[in-house]
N, CA, C and O atoms as a Tripos MOL2 file, in Angstrom:
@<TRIPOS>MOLECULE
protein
  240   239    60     0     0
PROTEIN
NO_CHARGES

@<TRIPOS>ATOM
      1 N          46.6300  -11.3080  -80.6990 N.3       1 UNK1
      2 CA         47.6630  -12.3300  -80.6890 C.3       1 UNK1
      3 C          48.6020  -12.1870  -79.4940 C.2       1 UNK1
      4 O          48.9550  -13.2380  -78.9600 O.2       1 UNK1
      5 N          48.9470  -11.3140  -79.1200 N.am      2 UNK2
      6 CA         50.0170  -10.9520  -77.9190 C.3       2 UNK2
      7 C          48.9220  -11.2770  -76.4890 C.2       2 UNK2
      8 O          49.6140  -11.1870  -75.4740 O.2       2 UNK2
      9 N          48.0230  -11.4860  -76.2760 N.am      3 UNK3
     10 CA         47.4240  -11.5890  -75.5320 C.3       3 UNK3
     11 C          47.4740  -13.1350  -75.4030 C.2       3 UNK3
     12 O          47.3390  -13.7790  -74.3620 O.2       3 UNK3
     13 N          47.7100  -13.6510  -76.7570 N.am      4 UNK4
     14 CA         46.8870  -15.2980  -76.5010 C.3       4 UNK4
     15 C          48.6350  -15.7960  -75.9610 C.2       4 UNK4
     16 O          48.7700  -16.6690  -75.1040 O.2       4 UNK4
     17 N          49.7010  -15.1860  -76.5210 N.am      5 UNK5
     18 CA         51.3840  -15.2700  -76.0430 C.3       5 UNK5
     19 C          51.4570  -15.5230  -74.7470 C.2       5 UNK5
     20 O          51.9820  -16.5090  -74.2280 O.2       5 UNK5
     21 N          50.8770  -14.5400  -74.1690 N.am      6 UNK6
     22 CA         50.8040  -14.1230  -72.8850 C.3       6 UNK6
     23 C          50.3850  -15.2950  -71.8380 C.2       6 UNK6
     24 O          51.0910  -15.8790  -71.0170 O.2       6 UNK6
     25 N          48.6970  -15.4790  -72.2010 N.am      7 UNK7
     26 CA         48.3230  -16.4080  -71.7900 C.3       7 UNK7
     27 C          48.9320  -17.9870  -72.0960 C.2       7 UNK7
     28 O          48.6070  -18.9610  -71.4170 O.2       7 UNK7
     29 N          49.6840  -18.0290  -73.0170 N.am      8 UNK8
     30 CA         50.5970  -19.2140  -73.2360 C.3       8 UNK8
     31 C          51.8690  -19.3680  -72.4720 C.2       8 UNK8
     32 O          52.3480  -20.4410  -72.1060 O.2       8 UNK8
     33 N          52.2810  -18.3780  -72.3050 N.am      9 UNK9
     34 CA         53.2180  -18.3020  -71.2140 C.3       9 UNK9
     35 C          53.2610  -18.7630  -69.6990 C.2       9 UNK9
     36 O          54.0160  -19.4270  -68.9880 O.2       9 UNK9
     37 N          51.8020  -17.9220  -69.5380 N.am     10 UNK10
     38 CA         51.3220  -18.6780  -67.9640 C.3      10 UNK10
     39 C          51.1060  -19.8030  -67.7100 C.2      10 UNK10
     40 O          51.3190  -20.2920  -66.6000 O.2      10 UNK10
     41 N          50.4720  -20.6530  -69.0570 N.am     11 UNK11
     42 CA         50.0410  -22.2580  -69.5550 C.3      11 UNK11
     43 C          51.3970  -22.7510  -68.7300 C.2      11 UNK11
     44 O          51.4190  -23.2610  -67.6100 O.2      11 UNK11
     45 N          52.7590  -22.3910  -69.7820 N.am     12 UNK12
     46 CA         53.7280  -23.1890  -69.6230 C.3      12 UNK12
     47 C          54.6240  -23.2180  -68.2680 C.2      12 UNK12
     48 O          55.3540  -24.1800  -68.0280 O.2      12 UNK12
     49 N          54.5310  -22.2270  -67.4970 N.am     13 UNK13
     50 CA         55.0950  -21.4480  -66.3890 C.3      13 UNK13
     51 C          54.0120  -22.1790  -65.5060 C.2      13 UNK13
     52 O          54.5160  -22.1680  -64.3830 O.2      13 UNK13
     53 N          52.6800  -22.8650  -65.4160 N.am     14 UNK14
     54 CA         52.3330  -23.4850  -64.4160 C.3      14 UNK14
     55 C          52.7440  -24.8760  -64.6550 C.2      14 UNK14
     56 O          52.9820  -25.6770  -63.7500 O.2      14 UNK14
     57 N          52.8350  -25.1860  -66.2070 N.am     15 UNK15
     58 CA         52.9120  -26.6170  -66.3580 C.3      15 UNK15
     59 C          54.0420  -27.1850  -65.5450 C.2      15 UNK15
     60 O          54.0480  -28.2260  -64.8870 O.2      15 UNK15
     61 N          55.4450  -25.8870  -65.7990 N.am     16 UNK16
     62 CA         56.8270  -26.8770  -65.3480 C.3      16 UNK16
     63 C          56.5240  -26.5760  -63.7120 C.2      16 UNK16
     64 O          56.9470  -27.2480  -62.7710 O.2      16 UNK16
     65 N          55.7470  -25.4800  -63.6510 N.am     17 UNK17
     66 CA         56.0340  -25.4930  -62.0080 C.3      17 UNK17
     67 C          55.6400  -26.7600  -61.6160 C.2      17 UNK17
     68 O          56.4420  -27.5360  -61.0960 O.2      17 UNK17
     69 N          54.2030  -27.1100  -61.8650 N.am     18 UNK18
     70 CA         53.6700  -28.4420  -61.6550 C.3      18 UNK18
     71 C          54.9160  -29.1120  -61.4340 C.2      18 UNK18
     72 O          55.4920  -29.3380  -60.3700 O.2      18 UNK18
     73 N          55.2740  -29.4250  -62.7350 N.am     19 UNK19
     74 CA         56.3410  -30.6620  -62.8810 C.3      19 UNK19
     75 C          57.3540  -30.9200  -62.0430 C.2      19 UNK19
     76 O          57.6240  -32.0750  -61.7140 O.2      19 UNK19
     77 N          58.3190  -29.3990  -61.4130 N.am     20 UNK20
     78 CA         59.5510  -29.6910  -60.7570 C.3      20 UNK20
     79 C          58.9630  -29.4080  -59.2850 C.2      20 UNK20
     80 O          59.6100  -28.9170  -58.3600 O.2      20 UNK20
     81 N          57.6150  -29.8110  -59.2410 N.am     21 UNK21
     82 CA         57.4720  -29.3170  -57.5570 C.3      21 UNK21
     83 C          56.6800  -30.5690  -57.3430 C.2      21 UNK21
     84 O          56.4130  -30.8860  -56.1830 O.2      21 UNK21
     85 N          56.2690  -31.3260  -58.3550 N.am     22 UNK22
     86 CA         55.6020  -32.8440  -58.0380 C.3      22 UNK22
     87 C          57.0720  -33.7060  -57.3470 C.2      22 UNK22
     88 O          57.1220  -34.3490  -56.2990 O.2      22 UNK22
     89 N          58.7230  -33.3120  -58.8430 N.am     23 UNK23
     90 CA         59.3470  -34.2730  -58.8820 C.3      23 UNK23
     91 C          60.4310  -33.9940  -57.1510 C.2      23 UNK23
     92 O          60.9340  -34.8310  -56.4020 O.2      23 UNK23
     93 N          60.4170  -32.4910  -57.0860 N.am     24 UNK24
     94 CA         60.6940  -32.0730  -55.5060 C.3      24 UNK24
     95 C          60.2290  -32.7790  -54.9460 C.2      24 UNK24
     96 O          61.0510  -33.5810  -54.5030 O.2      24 UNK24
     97 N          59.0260  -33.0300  -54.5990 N.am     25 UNK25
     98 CA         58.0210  -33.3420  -53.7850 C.3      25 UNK25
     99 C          57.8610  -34.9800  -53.4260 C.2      25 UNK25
    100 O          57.6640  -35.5020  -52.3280 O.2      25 UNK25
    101 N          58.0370  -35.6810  -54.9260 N.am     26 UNK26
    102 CA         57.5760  -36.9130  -54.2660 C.3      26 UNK26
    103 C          58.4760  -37.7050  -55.5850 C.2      26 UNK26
    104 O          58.0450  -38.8140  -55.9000 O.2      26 UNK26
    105 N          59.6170  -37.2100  -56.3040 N.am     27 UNK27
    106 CA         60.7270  -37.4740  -57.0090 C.3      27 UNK27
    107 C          59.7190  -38.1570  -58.3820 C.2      27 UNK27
    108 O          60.1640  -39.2800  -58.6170 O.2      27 UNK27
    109 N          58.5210  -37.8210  -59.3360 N.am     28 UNK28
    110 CA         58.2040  -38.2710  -59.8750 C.3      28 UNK28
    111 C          58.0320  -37.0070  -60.9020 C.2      28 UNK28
    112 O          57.2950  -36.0650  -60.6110 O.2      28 UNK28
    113 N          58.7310  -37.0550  -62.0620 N.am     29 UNK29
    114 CA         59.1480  -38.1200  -62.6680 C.3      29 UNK29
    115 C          60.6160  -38.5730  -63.0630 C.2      29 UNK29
    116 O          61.0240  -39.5960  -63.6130 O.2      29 UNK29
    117 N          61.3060  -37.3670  -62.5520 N.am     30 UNK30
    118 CA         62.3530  -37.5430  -62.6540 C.3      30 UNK30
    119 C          63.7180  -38.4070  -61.5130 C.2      30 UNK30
    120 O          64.9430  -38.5320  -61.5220 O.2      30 UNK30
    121 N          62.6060  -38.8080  -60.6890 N.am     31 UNK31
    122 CA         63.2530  -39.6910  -59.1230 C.3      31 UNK31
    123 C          64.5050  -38.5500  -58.5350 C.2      31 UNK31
    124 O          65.5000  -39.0420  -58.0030 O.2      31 UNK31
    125 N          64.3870  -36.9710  -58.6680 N.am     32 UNK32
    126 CA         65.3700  -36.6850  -57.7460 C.3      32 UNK32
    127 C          66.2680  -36.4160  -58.1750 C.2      32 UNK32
    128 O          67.2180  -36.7070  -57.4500 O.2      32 UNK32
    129 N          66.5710  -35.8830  -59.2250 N.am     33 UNK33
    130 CA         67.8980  -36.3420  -60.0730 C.3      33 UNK33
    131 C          68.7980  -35.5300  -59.3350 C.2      33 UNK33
    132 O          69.8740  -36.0260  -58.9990 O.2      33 UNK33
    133 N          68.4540  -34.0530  -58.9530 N.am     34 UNK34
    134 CA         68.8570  -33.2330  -58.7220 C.3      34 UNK34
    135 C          68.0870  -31.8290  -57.9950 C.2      34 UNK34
    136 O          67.5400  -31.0850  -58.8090 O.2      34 UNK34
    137 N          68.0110  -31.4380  -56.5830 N.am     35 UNK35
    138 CA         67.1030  -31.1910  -55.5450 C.3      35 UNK35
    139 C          67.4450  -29.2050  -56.2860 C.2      35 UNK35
    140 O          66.6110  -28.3100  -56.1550 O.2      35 UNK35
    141 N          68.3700  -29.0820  -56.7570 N.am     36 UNK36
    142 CA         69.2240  -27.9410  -56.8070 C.3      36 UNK36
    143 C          68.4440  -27.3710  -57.7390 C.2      36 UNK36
    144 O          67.7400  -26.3920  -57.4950 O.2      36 UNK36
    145 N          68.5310  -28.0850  -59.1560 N.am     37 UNK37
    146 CA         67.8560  -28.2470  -60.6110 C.3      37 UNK37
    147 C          66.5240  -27.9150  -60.4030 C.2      37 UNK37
    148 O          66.0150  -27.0280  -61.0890 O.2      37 UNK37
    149 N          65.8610  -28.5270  -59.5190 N.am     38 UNK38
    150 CA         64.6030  -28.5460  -59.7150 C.3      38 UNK38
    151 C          63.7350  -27.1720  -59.0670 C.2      38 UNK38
    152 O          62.7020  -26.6690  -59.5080 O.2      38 UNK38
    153 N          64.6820  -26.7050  -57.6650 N.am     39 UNK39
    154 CA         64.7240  -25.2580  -57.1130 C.3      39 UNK39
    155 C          64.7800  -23.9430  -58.2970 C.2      39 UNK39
    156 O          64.0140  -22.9890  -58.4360 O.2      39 UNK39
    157 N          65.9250  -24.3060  -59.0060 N.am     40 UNK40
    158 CA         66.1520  -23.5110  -59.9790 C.3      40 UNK40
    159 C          64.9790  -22.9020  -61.0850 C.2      40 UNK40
    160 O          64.7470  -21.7670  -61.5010 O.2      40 UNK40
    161 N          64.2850  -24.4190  -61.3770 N.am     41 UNK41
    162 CA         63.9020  -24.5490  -62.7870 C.3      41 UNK41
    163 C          62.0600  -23.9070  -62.0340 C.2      41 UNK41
    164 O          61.4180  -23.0090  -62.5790 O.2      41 UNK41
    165 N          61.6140  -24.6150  -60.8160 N.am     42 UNK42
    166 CA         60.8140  -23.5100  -59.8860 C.3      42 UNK42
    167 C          60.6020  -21.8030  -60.1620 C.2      42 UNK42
    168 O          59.7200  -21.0790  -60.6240 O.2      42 UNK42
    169 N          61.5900  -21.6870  -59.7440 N.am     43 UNK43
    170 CA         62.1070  -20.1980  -59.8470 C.3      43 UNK43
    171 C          61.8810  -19.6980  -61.1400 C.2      43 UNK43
    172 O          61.1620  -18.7250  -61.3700 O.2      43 UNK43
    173 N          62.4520  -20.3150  -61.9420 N.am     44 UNK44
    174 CA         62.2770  -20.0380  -63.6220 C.3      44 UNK44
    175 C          60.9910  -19.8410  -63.9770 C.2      44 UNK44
    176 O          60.4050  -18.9110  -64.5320 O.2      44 UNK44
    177 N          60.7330  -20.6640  -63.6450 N.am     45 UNK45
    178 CA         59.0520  -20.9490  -63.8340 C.3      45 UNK45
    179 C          57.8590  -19.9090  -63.4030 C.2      45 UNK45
    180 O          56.9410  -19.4960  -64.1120 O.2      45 UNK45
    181 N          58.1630  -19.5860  -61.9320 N.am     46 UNK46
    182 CA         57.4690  -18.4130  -61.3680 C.3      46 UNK46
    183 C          57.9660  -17.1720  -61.9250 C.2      46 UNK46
    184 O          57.2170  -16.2190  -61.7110 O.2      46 UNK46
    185 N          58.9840  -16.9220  -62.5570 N.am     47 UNK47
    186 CA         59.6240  -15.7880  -62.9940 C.3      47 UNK47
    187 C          58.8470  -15.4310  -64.3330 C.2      47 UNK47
    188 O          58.1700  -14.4120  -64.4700 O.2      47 UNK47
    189 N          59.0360  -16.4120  -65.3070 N.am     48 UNK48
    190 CA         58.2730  -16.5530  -66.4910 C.3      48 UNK48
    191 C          56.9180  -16.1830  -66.0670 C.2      48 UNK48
    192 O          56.5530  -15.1030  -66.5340 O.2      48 UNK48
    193 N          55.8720  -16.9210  -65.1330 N.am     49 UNK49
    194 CA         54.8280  -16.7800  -64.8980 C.3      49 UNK49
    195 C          54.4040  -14.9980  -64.3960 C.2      49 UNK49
    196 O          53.7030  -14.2590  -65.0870 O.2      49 UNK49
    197 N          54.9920  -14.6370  -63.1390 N.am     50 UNK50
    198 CA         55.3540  -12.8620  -63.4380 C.3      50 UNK50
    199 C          55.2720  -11.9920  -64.4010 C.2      50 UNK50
    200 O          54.4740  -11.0570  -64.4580 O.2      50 UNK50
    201 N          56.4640  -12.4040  -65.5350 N.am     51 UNK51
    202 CA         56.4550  -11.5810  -66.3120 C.3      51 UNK51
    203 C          55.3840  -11.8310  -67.2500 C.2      51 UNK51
    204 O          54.9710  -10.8020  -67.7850 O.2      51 UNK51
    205 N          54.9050  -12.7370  -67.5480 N.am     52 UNK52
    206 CA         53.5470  -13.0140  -68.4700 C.3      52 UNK52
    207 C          52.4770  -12.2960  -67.9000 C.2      52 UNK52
    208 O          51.9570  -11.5290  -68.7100 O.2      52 UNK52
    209 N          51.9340  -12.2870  -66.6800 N.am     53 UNK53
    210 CA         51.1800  -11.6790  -65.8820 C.3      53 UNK53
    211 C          50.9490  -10.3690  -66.0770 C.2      53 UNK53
    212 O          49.8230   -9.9350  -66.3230 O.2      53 UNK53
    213 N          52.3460   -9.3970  -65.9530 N.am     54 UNK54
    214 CA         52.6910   -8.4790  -65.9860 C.3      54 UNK54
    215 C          52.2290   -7.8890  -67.2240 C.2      54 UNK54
    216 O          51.4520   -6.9340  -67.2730 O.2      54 UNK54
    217 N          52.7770   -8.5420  -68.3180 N.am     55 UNK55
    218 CA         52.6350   -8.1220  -69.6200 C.3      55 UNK55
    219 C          51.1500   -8.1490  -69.8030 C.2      55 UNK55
    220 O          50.5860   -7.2100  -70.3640 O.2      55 UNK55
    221 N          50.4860   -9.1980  -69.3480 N.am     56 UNK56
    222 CA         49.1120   -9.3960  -70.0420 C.3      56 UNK56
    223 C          48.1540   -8.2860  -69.1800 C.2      56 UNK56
    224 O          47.0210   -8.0040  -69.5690 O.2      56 UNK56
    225 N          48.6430   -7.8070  -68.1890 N.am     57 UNK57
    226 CA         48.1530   -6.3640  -67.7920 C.3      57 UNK57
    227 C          48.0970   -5.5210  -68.2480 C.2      57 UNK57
    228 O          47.0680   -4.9510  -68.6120 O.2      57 UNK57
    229 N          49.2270   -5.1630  -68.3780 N.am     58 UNK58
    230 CA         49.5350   -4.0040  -69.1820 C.3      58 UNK58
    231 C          48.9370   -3.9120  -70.2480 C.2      58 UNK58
    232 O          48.6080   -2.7780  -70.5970 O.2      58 UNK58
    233 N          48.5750   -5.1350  -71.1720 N.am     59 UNK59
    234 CA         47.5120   -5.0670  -72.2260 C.3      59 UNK59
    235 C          46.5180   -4.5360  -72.3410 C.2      59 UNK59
    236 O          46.0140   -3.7940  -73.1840 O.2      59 UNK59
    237 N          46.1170   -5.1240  -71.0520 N.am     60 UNK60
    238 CA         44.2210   -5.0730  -70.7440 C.3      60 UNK60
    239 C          44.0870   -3.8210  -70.9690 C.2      60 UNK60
    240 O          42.9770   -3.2950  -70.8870 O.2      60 UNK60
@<TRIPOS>BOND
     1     1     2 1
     2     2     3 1
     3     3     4 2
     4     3     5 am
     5     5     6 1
     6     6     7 1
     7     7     8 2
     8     7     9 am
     9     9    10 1
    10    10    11 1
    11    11    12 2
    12    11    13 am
    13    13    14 1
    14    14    15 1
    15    15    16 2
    16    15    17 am
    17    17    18 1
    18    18    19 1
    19    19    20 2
    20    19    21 am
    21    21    22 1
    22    22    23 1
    23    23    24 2
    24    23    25 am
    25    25    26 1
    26    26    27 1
    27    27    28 2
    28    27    29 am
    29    29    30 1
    30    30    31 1
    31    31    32 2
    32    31    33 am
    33    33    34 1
    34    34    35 1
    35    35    36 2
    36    35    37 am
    37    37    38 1
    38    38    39 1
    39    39    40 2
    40    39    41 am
    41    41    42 1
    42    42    43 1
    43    43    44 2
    44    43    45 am
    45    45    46 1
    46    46    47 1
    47    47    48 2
    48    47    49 am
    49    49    50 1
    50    50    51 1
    51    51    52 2
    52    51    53 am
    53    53    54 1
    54    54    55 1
    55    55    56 2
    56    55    57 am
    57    57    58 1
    58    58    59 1
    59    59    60 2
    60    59    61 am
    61    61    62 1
    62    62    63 1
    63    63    64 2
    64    63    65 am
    65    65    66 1
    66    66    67 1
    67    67    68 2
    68    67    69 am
    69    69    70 1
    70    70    71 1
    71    71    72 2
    72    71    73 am
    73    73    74 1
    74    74    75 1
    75    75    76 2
    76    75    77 am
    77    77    78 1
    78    78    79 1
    79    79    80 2
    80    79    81 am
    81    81    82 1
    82    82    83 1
    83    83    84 2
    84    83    85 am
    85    85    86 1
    86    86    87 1
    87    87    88 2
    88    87    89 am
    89    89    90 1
    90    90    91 1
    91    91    92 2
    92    91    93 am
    93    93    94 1
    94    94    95 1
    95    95    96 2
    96    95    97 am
    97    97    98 1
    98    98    99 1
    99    99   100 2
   100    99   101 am
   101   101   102 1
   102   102   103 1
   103   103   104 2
   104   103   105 am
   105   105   106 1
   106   106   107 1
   107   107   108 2
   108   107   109 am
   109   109   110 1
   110   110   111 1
   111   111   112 2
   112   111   113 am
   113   113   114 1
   114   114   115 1
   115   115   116 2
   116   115   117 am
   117   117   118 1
   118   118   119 1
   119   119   120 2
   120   119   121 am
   121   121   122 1
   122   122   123 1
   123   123   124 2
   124   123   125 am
   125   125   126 1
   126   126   127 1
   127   127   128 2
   128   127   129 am
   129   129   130 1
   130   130   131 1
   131   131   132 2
   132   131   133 am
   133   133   134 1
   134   134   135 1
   135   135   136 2
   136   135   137 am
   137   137   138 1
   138   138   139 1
   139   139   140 2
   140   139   141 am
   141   141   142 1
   142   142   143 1
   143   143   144 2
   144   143   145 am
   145   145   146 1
   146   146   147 1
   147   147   148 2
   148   147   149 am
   149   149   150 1
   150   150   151 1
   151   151   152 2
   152   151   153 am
   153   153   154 1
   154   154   155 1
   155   155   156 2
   156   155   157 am
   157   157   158 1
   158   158   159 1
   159   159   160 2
   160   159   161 am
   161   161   162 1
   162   162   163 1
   163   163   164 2
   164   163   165 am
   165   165   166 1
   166   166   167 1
   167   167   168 2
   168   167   169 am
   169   169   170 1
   170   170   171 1
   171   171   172 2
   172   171   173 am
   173   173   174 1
   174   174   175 1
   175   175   176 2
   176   175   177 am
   177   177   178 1
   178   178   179 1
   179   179   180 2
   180   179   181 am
   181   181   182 1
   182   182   183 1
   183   183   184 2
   184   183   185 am
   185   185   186 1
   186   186   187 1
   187   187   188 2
   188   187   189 am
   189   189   190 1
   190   190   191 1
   191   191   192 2
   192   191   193 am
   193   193   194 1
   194   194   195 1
   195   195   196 2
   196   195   197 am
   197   197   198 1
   198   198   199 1
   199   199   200 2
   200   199   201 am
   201   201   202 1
   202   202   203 1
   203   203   204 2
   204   203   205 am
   205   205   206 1
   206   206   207 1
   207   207   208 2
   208   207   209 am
   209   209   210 1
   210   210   211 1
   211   211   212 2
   212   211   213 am
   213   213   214 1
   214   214   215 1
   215   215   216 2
   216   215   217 am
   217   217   218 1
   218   218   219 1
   219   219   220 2
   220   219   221 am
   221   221   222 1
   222   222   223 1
   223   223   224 2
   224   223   225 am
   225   225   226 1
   226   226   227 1
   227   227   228 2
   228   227   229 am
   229   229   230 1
   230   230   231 1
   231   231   232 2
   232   231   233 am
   233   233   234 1
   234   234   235 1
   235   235   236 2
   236   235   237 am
   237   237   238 1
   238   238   239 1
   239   239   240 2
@<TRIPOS>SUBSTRUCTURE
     1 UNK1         2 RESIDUE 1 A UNK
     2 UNK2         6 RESIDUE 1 A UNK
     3 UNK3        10 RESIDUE 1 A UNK
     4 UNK4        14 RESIDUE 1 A UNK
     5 UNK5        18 RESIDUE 1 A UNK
     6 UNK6        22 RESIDUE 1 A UNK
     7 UNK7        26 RESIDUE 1 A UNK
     8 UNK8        30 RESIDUE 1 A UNK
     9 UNK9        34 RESIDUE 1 A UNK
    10 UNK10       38 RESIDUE 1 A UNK
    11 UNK11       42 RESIDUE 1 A UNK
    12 UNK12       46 RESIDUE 1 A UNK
    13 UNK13       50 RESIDUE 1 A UNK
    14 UNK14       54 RESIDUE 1 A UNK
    15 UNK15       58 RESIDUE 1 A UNK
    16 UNK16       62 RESIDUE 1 A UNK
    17 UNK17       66 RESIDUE 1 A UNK
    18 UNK18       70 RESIDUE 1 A UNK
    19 UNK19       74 RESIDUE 1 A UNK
    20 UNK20       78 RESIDUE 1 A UNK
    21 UNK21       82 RESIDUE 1 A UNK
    22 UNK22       86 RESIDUE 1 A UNK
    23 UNK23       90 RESIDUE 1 A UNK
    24 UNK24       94 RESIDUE 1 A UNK
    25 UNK25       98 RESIDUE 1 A UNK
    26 UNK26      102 RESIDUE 1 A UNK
    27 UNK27      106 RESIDUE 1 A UNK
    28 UNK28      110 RESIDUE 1 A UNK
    29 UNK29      114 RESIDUE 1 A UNK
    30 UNK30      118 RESIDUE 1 A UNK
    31 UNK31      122 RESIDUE 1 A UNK
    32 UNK32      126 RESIDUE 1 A UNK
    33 UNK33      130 RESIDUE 1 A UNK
    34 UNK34      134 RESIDUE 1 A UNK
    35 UNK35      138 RESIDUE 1 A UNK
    36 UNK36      142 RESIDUE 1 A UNK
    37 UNK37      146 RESIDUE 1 A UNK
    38 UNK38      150 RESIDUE 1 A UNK
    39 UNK39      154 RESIDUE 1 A UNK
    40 UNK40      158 RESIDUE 1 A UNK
    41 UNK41      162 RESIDUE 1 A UNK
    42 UNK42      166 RESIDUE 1 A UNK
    43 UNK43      170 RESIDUE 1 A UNK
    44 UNK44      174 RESIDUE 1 A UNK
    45 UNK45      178 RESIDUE 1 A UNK
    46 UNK46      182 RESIDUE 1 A UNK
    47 UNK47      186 RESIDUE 1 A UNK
    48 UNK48      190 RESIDUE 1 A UNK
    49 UNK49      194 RESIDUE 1 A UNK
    50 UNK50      198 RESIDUE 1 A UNK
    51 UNK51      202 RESIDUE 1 A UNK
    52 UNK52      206 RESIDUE 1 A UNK
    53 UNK53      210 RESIDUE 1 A UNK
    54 UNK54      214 RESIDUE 1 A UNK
    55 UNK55      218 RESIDUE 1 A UNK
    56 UNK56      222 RESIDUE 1 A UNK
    57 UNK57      226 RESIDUE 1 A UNK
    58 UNK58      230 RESIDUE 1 A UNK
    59 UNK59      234 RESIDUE 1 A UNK
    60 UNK60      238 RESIDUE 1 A UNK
């Protein structure tokens, strides 16, 4: 079970990256709301994605 966590983590940590680097990128879907927000929420995202990584190593 901590393994499948893990791998759910990375799921979600690519999904938003996707998301705030499409809406960076070409303001869809959120048209831009905020260039700052979306840097942030990036970051978040790769951070989450790291530590999931990390963890699901350490498993193996």
């Amino acid at each position: 079970m901590p393994k499948a966590l893990c791998l759910l983590g990375m799921m979600v940590a690519i999904l938003i990256a996707i998301l705030f680097i499409a809406d960076l990128a070409a303001g869809v879907p959120f048209q831009k709301a905020s260039i700052l927000m979306d840097i942030a929420l990036i970051v978040c995202a790769l951070m989450l994605g790291a530590i999931s990584w990390f963890t699901f190593k350490e498993q193996a």
